[in-house]
C-alpha positions as CSV (number, residue, x, y, z in Angstrom):
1,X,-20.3,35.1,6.8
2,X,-19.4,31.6,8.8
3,X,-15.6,31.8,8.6
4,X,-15.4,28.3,9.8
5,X,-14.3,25.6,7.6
6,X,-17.6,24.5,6.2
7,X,-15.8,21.5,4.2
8,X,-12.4,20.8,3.6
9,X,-12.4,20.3,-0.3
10,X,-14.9,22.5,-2.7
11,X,-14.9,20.7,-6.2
12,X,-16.5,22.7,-8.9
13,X,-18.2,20.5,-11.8
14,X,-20.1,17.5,-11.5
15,X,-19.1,15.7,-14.7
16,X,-16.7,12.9,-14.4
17,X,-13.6,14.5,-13.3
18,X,-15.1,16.3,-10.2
19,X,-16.9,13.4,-9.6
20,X,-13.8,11.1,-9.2
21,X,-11.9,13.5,-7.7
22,X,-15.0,13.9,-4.8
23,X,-14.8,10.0,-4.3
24,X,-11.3,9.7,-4.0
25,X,-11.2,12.8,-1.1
26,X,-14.2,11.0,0.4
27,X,-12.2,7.3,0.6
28,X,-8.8,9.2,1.9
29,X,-11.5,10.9,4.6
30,X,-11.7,14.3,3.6
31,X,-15.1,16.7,3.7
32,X,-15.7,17.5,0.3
33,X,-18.9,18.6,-2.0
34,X,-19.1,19.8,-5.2
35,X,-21.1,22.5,-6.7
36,X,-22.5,22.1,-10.1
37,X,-24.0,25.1,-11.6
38,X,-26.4,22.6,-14.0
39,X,-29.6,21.9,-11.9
40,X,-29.7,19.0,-13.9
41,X,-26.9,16.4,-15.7
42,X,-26.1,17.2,-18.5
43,X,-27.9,14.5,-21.6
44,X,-25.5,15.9,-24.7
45,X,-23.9,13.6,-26.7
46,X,-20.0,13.3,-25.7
47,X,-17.3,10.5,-25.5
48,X,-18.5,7.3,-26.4
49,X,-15.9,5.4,-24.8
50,X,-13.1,5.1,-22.1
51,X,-9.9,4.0,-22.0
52,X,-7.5,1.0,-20.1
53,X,-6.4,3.7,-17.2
54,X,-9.9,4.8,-16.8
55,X,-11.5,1.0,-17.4
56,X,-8.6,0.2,-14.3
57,X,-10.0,3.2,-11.8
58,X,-13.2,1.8,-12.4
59,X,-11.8,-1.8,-11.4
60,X,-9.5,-0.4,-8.4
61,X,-12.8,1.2,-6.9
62,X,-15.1,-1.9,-7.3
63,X,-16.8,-0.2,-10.1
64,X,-15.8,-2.7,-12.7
65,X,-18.7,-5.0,-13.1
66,X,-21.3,-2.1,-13.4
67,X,-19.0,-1.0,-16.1
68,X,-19.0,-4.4,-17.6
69,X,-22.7,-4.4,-17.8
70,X,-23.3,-0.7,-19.0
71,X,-20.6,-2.4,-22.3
72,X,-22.7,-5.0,-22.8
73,X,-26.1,-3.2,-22.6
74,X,-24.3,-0.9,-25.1
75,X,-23.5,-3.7,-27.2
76,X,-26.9,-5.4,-27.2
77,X,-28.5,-2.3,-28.1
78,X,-25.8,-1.7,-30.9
79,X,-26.6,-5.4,-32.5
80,X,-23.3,-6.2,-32.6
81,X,-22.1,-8.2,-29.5
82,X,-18.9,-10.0,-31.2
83,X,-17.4,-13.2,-30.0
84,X,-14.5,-13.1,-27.4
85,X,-11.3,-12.9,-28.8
86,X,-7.6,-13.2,-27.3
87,X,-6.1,-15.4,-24.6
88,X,-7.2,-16.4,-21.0
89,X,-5.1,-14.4,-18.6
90,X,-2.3,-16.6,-16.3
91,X,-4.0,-19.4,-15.0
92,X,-7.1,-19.4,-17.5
93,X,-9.3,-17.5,-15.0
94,X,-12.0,-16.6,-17.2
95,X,-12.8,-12.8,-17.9
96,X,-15.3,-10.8,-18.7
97,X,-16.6,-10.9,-22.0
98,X,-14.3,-9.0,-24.2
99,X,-14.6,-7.1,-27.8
100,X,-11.7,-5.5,-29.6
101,X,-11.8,-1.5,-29.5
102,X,-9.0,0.1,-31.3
103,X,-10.1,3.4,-32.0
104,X,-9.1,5.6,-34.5
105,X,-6.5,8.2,-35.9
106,X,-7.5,10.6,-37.9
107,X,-10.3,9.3,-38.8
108,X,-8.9,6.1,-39.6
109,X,-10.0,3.3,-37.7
110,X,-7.8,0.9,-36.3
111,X,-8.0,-2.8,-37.6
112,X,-8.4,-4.7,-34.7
113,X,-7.0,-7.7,-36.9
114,X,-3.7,-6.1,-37.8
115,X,-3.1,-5.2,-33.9
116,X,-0.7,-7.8,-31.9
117,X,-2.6,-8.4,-29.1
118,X,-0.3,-10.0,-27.4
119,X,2.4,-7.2,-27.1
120,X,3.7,-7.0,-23.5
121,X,2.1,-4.0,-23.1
122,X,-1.5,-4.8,-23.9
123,X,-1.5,-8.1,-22.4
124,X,-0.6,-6.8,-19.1
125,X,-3.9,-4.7,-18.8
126,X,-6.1,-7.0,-20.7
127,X,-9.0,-7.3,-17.1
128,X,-10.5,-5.1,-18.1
129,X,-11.7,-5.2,-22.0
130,X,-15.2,-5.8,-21.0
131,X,-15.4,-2.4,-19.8
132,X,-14.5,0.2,-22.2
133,X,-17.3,1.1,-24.5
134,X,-18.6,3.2,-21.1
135,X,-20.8,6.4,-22.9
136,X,-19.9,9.6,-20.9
137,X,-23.7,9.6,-19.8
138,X,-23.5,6.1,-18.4
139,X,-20.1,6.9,-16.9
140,X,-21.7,9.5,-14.9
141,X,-24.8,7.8,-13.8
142,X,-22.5,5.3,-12.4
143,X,-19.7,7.6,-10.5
144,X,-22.9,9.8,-9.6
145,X,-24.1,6.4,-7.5
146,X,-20.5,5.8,-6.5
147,X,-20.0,9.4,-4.7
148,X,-23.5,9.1,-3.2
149,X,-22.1,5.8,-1.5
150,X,-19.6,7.3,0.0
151,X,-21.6,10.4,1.3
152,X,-20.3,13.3,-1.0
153,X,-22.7,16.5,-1.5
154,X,-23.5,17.5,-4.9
155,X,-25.3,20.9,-4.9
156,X,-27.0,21.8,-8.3
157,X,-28.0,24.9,-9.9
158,X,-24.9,26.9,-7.6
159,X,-22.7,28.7,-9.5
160,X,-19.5,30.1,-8.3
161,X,-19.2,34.2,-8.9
162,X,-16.1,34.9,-7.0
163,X,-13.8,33.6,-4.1
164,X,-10.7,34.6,-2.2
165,X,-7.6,32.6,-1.4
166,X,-6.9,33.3,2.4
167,X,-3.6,31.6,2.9
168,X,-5.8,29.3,5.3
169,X,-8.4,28.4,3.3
170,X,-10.4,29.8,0.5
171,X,-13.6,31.9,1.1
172,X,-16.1,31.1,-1.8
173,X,-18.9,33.5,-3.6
174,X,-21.9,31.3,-5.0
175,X,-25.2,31.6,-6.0
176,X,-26.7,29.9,-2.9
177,X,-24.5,32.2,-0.5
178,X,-20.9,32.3,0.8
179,X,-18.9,29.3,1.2
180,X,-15.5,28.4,3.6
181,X,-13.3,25.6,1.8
182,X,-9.7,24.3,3.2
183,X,-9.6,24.0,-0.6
184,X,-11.3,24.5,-4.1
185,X,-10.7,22.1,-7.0
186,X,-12.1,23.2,-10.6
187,X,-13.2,20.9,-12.7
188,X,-15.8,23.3,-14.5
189,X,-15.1,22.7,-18.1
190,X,-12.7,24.4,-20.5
191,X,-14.5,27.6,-19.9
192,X,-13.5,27.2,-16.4
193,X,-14.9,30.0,-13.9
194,X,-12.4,28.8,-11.1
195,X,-9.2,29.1,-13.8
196,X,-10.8,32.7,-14.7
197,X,-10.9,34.0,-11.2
198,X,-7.9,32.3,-10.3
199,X,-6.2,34.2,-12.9
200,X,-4.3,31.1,-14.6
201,X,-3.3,31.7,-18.0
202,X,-4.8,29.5,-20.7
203,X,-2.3,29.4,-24.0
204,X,-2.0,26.8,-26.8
205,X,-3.3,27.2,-30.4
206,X,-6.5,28.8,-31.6
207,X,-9.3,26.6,-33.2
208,X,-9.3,26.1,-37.5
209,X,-12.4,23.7,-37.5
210,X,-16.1,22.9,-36.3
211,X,-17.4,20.0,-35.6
212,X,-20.8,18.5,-34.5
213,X,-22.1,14.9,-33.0
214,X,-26.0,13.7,-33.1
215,X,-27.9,10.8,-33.5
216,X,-30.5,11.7,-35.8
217,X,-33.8,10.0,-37.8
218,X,-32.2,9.9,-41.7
219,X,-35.1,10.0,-44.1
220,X,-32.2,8.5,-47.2
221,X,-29.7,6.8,-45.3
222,X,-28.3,5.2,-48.6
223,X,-27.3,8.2,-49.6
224,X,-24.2,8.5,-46.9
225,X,-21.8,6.0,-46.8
226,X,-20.6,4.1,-44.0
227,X,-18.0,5.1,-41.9
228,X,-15.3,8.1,-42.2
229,X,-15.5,9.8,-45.8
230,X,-13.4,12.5,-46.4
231,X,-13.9,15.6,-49.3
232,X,-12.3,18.6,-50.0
233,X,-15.0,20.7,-47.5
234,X,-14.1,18.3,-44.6
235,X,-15.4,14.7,-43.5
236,X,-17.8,12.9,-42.1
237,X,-19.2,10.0,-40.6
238,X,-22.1,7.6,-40.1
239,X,-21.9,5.0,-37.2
240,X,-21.3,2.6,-35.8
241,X,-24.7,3.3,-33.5
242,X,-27.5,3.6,-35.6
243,X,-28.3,7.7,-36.6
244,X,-24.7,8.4,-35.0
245,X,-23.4,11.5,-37.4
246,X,-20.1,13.5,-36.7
247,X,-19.2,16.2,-39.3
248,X,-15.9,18.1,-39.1
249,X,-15.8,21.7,-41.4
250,X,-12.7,23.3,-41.6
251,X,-14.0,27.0,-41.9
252,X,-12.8,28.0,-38.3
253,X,-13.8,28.3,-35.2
254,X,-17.8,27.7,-34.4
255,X,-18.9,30.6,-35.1
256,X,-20.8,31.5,-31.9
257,X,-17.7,31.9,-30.6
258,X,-15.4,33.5,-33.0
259,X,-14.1,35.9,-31.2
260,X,-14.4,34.1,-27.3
261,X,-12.5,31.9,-26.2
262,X,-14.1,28.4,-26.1
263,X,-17.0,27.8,-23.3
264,X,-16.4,23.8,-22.8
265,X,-14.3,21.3,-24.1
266,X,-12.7,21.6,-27.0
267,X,-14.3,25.1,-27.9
268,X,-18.0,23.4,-27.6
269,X,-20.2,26.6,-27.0
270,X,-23.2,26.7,-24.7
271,X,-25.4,27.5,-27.7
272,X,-28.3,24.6,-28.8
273,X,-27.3,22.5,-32.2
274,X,-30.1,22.3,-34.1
275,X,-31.7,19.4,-36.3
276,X,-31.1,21.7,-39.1
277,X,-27.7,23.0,-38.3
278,X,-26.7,19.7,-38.4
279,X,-28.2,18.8,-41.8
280,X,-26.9,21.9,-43.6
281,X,-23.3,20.7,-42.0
282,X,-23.7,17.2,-43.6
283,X,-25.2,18.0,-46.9
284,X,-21.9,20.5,-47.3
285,X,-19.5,17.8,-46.7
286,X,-21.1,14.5,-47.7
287,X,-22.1,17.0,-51.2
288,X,-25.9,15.3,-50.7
289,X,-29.0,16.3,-50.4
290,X,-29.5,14.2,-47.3
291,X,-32.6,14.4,-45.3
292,X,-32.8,14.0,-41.6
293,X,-36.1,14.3,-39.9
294,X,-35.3,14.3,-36.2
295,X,-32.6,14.9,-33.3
296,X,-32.3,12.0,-30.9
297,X,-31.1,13.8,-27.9
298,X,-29.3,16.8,-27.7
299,X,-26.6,17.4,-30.2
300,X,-22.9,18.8,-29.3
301,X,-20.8,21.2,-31.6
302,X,-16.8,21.7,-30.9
303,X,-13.8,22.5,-32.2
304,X,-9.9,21.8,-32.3
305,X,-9.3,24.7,-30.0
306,X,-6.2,23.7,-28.0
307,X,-5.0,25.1,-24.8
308,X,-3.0,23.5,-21.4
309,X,-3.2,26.3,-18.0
310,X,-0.2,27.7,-17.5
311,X,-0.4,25.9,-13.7
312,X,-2.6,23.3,-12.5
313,X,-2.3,24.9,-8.7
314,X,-2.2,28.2,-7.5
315,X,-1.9,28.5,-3.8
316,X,-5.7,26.5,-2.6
317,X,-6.7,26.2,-5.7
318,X,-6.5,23.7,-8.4
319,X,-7.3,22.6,-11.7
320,X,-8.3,19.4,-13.2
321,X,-9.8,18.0,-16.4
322,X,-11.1,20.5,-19.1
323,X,-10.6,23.2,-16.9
324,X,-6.7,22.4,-16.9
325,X,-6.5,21.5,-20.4
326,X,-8.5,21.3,-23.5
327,X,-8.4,20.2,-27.6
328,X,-10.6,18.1,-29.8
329,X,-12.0,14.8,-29.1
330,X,-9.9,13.0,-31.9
331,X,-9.1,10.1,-30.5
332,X,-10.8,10.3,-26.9
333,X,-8.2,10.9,-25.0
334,X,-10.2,14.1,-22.9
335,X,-12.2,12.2,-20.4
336,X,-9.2,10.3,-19.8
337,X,-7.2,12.4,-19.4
338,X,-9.4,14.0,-17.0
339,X,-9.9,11.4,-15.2
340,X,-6.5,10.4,-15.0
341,X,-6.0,14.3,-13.5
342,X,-8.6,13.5,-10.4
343,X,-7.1,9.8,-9.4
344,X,-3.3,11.5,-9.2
345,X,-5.1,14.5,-7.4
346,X,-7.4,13.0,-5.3
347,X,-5.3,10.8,-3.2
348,X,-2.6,13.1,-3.0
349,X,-4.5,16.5,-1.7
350,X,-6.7,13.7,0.3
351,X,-3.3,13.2,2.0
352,X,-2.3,16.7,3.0
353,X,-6.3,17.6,4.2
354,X,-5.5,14.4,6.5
355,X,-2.3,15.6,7.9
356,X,0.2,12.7,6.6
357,X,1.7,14.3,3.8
358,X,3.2,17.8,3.5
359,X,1.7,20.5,1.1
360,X,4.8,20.1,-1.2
361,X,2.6,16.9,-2.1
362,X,0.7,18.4,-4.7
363,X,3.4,20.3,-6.7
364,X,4.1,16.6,-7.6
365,X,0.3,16.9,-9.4
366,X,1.5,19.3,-12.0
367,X,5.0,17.9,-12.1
368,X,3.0,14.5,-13.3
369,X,0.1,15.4,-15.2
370,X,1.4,18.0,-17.2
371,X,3.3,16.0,-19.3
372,X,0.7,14.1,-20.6
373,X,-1.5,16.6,-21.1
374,X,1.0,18.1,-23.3
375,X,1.3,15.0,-25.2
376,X,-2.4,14.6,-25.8
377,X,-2.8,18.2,-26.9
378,X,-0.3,17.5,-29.9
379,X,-1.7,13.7,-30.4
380,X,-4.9,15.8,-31.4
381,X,-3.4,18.8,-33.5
382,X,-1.2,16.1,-35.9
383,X,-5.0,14.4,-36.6
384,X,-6.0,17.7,-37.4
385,X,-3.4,18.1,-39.6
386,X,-4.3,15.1,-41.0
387,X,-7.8,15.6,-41.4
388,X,-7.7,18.7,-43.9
389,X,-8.9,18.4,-47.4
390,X,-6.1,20.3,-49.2
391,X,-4.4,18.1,-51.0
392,X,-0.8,18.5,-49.0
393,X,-3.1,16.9,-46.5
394,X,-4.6,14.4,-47.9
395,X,-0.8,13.0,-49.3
396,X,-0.1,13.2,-45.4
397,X,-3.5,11.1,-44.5
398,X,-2.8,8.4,-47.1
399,X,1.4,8.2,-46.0
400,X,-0.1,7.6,-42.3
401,X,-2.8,5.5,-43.6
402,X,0.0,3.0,-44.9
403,X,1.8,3.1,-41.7
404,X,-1.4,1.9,-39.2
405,X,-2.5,-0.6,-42.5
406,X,0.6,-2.7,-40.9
407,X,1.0,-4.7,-37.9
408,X,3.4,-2.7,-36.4
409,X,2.1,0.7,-37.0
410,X,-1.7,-0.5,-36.1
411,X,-0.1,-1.9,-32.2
412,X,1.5,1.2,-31.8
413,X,-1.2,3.3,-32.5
414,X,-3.8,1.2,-30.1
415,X,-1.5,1.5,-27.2
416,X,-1.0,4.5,-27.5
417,X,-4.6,5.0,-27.9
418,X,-5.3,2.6,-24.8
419,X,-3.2,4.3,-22.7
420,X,-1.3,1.1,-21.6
421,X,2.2,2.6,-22.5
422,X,1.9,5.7,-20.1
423,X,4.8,6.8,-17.6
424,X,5.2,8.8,-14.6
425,X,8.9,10.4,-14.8
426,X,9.8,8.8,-11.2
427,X,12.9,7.3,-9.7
428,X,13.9,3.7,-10.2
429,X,15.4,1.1,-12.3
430,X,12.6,-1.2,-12.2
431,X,10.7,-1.4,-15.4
432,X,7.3,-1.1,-13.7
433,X,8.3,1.9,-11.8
434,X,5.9,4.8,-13.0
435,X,3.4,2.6,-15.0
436,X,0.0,1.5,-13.5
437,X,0.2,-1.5,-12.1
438,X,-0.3,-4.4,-14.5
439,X,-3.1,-7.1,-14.1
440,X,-1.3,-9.4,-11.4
441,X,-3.7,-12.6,-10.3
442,X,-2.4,-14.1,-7.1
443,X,-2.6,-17.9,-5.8
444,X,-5.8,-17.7,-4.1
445,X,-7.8,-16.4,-7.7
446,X,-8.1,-13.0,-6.6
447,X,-6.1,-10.1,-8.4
448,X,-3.8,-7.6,-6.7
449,X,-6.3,-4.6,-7.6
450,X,-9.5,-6.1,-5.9
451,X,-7.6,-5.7,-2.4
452,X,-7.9,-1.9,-3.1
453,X,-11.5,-1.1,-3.6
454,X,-11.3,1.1,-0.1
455,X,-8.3,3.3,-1.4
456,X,-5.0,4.0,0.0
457,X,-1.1,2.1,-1.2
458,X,-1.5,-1.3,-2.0
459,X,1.7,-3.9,-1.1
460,X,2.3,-7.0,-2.7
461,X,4.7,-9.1,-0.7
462,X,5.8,-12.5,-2.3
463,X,8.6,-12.4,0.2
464,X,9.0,-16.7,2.1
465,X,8.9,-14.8,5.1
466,X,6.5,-11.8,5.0
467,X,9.7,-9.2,5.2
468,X,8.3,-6.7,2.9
469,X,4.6,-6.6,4.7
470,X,6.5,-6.6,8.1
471,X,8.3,-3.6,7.2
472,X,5.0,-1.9,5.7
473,X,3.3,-2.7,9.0
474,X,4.5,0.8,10.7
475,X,2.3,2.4,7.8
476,X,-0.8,0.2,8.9
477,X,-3.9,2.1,7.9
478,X,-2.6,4.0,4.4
479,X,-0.9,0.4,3.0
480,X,-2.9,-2.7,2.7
481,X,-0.2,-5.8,2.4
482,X,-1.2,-8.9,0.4
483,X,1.3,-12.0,0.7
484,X,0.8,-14.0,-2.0
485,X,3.5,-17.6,-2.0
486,X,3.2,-17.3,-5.7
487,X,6.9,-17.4,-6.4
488,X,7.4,-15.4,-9.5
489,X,8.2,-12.0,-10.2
490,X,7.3,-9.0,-9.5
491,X,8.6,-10.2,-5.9
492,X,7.0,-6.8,-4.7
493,X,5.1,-3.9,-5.3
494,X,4.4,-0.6,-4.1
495,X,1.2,1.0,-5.8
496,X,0.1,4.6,-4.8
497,X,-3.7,4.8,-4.6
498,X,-3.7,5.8,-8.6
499,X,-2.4,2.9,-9.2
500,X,1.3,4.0,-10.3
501,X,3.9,1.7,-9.3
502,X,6.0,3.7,-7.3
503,X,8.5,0.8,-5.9
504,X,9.0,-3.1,-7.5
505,X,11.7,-5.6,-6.9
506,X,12.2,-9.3,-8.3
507,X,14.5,-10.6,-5.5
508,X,14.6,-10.3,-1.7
509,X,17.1,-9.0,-1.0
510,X,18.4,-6.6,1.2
511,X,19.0,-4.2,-1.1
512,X,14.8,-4.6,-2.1
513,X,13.7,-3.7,1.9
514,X,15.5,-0.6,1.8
515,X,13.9,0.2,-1.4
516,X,10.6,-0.3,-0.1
517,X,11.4,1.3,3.2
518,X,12.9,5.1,0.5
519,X,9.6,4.6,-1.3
520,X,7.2,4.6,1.6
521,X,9.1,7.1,3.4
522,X,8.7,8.9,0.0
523,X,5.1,8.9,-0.6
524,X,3.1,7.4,2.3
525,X,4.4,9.7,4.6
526,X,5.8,9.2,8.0
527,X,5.2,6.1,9.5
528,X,4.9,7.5,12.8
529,X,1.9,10.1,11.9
530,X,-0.7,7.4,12.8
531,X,-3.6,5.7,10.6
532,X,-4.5,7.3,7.3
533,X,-7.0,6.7,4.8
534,X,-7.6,3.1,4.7
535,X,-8.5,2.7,7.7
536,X,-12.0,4.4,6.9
């Protein structure tokens, strides 16, 4: 065995998260692959959709037009590209084409009329609405093309059998022969081999329900109804792409996998769904003799298993995405919450593999993410309890359906949907401190977040006389300044390379340098080390 350091970062999975979390190691300079044990991507049918914080990733990494364009070949082939709706942003800069997508709770889909579109909140992230109905498989084709840009590795058909945490580094056990890693990163699914072998314990609730997703060829399509239909065996749901079935059966867990623990997301087992499993699932709950004649694609099954790792690190190893957390897809919150898992890791192990930042770095990962994960796993076990066709649960479903039927309720729900309303816990009085960085448009008709594309802290100085950029200066190379003579608040802004405000001011004063001056001592390291990222 080569006990050199091979690569700095392994990452484990090639979906999504891994393939974020590769880019963002590749921007901050790191040498990273990833393994994927698929010799091909995978073609089932999963999320349908992304939210603001992954929509704003996208954006921060130059990747929001192809998004843009994968929403509106999606409407197009849909036959349903609606008319633009809402308000120009500041200075009526136009925008990209933009449809309402609210979501749903429950079932229960959001009326994009009721929703106040211009609450603070959603009004602040409203760049990027062309670029949220991104299909998983589309999503992937385009990050795929992004980490091939930037010259990350992805090695198909290797699995990972075993590995050992040296202190140093971690000596990896695959398929295709040994491996030496400074680090390893899983983002392998809910079924994770790295969380196994790691040892992490996976606890949360145990799954009460089966569900399944197709498009399918309906022989009597006028014998389903449209949209979400509930009975006393479960629900189900036709739409809004044409053949698009979902059907949700609250007899337990899939029963491949009744007594395992759950293999991929959301207790989706690695076992084929069949054109006639997924008939005999509808005809139960719809109480019809529907027909269906063909499987478009390959069909996924899951559950509402629900489980968060009991740590997201142990020693050089780490967790993200499924492997770190799982439940079911009510909602759509698991890719972004992934997602949102590989921008806060990336940058921030990118940092340590590059020297600038201590390895007390990363505890900040768990400290972060955690939370939220937390928060999505209940946010999907209330619409399960919900979704039941007892008739305690049905009272519930029609108490909450009264609540989103109103103005209020309906905004709420969305944004918490979107994602525009979440918070890192982090110090400072600022209201932006710990949000993602809103859309800002500066004087000469660019925004704040196209300055980013390369990675690394973003500064916005609006200072007369350049005083926060001049400051920054000594951490040339890991923060970009832009002066902008726009005089109107924020009058600054830190943003980590996650975009998460981690510093904002609206005055000049004194008081505002040595705020900047705690904050990039704080997270950009020591200003002494030298160039970092973006210099790359």
């Amino acid at each position: 065995m080569d006990v050199g350091v091979d690569v700095d970062v392994t990452v484990v999975g090639a979906g999504p998260v891994g393939l974020v979390l590769a880019a963002e190691l590749a921007l901050s300079g790191a040498r990273v692959q990833v393994l994927e044990r698929r010799a091909e991507p995978d073609r089932a049918m999963k999320a349908g959709a992304i939210n603001v914080p992954t929509a704003e990733a996208l954006d921060r990494r130059g990747l929001l037009p192809a998004a843009e364009q994968v929403q509106r070949e999606m409407l197009d082939r849909m036959g349903s590209f609606a008319p633009a709706t809402g308000d120009q942003p500041s200075g009526d800069r136009p925008r990209a084409h933009e449809t309402r997508f609210t979501g749903h709770f429950a079932g229960m889909v959001l009326d994009a009329g009721l929703v106040d579109w211009s609450d603070a909140d959603l009004a602040a992230h409203a760049a990027v609405g062309g670029a949220q109905m991104v299909p998983q498989r589309e999503l992937e084709g385009l990050l795929t093309e992004h980490a091939t840009r930037l010259g990350v590795p992805v090695r198909r058909g290797v699995e990972v059998t075993a590995f050992e945490d040296t202190g140093d580094g971690v000596l990896v056990g695959t398929t295709a022969g040994p491996v030496r890693t400074g680090w390893l990163v899983g983002c392998d699914g809910g079924h994770s081999t790295v969380r196994r072998l790691a040892g992490i314990d996976f606890p949360g609730t145990d799954p009460e329900l089966t569900g399944r997703l197709a498009v399918v060829d309906i022989a009597d399509p006028e014998k389903l109804a449209p949209g979400w239909v509930w009975s006393t065996r479960g629900a189900y749901r036709c739409g809004p792409q044409p053949g698009r079935v979902v059907t949700v059966e609250f007899d337990g867990a899939p029963a491949p996998l009744a007594d395992a623990r759950p293999r991929s997301r959301g207790g989706t087992p690695m076992v084929p769904v069949t054109l006639e499993e997924v008939q005999a699932s509808l005809r139960r709950v719809s109480g019809t003799d529907v027909t269906l004649t063909a499987l478009r694609g390959a069909a996924t099954r899951w559950s509402d298993n629900a489980r968060q790792a009991a740590a997201y690190r142990s020693g050089r190893v780490l967790l993200a995405g499924d492997a770190a957390h799982v439940h079911s897809p009510f909602g759509g919150q698991g890719l972004n919450l992934g997602v949102g898992d590989a921008m806060n890791l990336g940058w921030k192990l990118g940092a340590v593999v590059a020297g600038w930042a201590p390895d007390g770095l990363l505890d900040t990962y768990d400290a972060e993410r955690r939370p939220l994960g937390a928060w999505v796993l209940d946010w999907t076990r209330a619409q399960t309890g919900v979704m039941r066709g007892d008739p305690k649960s049905a009272a519930l479903r029609g108490v909450v359906a009264d609540l989103l039927s109103t103005r209020a309720g309906a905004t709420h729900a969305v944004k918490k949907i979107s994602g525009v309303t979440q918070r890192v816990d982090l110090p400072g009085d600022h209201p932006l401190v710990g949000r993602y960085a809103p859309d800002l448009w500066l004087r000469d008709g660019s925004r704040l977040v196209d300055h980013g594309h390369g990675g690394g802290f973003l500064l916005l100085d609006r200072t007369p006389d350049g005083a926060f950029a001049r400051l920054a200066a000594a951490w040339a190379g890991r923060v970009t300044s832009v002066t902008d003579d726009h005089a109107t608040t924020p009058a600054g802004l830190l943003v980590r390379p996650d975009g998460v405000v981690v510093w904002a001011c609206d005055t000049t004063d004194t008081a505002a340098v040595t705020g900047l001056e705690t904050a990039l001592q704080q997270w950009a390291g020591d200003a002494a080390h030298g160039a970092g990222p973006a210099q790359r």
